[in-house]
C-alpha positions as CSV (number, residue, x, y, z in Angstrom):
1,X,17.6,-5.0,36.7
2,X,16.0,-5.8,33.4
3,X,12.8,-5.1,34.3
4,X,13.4,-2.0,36.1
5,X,14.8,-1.1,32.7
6,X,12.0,-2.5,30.9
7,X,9.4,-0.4,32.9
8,X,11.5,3.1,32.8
9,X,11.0,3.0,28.9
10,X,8.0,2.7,29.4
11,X,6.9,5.3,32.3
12,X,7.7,8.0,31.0
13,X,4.9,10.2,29.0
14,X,7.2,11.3,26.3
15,X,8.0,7.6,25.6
16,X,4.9,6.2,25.9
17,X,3.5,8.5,23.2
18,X,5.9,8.2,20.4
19,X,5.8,4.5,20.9
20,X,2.5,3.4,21.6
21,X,0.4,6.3,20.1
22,X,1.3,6.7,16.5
23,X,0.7,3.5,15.4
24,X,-3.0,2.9,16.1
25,X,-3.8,7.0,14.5
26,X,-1.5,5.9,11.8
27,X,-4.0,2.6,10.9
28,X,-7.0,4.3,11.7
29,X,-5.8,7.3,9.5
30,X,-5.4,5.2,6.9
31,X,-8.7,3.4,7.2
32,X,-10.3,6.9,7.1
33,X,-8.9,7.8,4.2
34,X,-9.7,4.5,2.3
35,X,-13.5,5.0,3.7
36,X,-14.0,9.1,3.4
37,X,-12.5,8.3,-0.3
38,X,-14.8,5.0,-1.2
39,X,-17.5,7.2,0.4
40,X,-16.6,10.2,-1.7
41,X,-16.3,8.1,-5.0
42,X,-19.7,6.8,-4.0
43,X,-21.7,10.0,-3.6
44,X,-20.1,11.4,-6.6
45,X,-21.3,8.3,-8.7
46,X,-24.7,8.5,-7.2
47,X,-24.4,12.4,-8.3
48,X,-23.8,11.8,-11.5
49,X,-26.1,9.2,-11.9
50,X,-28.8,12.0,-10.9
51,X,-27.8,14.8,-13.0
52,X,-27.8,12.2,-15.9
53,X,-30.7,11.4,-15.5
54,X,-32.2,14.7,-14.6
55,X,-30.2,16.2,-17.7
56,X,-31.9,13.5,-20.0
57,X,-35.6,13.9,-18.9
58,X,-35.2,18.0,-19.4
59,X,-33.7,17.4,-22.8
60,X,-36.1,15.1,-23.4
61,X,-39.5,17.5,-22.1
62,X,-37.1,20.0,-24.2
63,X,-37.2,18.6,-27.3
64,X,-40.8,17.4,-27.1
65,X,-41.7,21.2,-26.6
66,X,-40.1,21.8,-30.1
């Protein structure tokens, strides 16, 4: 009798996806997020880093033109 009860809850399609599915999109959400935004964070550094440097070799050629 149990088990028949066991196995109902867990049959059915509705069930089955607001138990079983949420959870593994909800980790896998979350490690998206966490890499899309290091990812992010580390393109934009990078991008920085370039315009710096490009910014600082035109002053430079600038002010030598002077």
């Amino acid at each position: 009798m149990v088990y028949i009860k066991h196995s109902t809850d867990f049959v059915p399609g509705k069930n089955r996806d607001e138990s079983v599915r949420p959870v593994p999109i909800k980790i896998q959400g979350r490690f998206l997020a966490i890499r899309w935004f290091f990812y992010g964070s580390l393109t934009a550094i990078i991008g920085f880093v370039v315009l710096g440097v490009y910014l600082y070799f035109q002053a430079q050629s600038f002010l030598t033109t002077l």
